[in-house]
C-alpha positions in Angstrom: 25.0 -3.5 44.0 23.1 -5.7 41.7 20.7 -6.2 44.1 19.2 -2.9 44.9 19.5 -1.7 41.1 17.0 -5.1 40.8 15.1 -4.0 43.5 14.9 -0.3 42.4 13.9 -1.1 38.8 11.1 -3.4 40.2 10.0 -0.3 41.9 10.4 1.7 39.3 8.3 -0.8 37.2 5.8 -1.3 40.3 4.4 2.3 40.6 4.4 3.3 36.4 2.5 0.1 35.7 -0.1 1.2 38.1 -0.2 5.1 37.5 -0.3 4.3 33.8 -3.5 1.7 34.7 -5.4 4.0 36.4 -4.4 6.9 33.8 -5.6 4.7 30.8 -9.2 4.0 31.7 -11.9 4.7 29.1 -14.5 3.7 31.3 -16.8 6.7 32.5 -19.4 5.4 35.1 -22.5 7.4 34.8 -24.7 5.5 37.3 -24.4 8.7 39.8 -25.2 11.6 37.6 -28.5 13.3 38.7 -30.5 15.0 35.8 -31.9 18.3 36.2 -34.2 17.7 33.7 -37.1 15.5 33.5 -37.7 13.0 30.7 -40.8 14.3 28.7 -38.2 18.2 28.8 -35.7 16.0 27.1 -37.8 14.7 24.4 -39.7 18.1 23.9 -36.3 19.8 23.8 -35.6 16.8 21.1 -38.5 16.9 19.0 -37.9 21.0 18.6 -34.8 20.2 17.8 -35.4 17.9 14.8 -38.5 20.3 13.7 -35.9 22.9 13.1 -33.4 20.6 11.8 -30.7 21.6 14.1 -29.5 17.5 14.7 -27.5 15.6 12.3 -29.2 12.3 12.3 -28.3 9.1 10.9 -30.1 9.5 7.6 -27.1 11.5 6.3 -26.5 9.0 3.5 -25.9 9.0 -0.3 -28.5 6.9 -1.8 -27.7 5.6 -5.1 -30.5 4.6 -7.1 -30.4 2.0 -9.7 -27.1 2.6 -11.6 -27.7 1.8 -15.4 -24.6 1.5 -17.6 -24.9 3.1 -21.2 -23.4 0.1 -22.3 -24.3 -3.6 -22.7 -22.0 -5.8 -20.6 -20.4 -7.5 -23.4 -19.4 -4.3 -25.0 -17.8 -3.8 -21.6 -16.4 -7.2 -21.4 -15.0 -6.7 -25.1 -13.4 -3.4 -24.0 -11.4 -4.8 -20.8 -9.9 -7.5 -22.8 -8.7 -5.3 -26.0 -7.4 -2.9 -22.6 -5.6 -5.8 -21.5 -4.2 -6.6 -24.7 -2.6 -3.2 -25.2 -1.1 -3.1 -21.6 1.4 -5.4 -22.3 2.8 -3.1 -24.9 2.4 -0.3 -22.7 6.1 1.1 -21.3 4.0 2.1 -17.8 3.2 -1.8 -17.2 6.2 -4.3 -16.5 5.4 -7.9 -16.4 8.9 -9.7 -14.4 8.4 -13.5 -15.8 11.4 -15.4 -14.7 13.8 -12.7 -15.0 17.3 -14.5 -14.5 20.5 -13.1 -13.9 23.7 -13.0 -16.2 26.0 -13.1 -13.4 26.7 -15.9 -11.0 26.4 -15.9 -7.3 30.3 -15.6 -7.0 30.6 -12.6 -9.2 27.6 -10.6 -7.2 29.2 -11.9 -3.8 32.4 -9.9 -5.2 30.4 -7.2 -6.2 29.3 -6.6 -3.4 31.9 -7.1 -1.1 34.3 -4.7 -3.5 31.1 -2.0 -3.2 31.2 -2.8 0.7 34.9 -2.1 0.8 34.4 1.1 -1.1 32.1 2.1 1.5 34.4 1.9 4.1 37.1 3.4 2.7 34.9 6.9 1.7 33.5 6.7 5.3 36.8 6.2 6.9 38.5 8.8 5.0 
């Protein structure tokens, strides 16, 4: 029986793999197609369609000029650091520095395990 279950799933396996291979392909050959068009319609058909703006080329960008602060960089530098001094103070900011525990591992292992317990009891109830 364990045979033809392997067998069968190989089979299985066999004909997805390949179905899924050929379903997957990106690939669109284009070597074959025959234009009806010749290339100087193409271009004039390309060139009315740029004098009447009707393309979205690649010149769609934001250029940014020269950027000019109002303010001199160490006014800017000066203003970072008093920012930084005042975030400590700040309840929104929380700086962990060796936080350390007032429990030991034993009394957490017992927490837990009591909280665990709990657990069990509310589910199995």
């Amino acid at each position: 029986m364990n045979a033809k279950n392997l067998i069968a799933a190989a089979a299985v396996f066999a004909i997805t793999g390949s179905a899924f291979a050929q379903a997957s392909s990106e690939y669109v050959e284009f070597t074959n197609v025959v234009s009806t068009k010749s290339r100087a319609e193409v271009q004039a058909e390309l060139a009315q369609a740029n004098a009447q703006a009707r393309l979205a080329g690649n010149t769609e960008y934001v250029e940014f000029g020269k950027l000019a602060s109002a303010m001199p960089r160490a006014q800017v530098r000066a203003e970072l650091t008093s920012a930084q001094a005042t975030v400590g103070s700040s309840p929104e900011y929380v700086e962990f520095k060796n936080v350390a525990s007032s429990k030991t591992r034993a009394e957490v292992r017992n927490e837990v395990l009591q909280a665990a317990g709990s657990a069990r009891q509310v589910v199995g109830s």
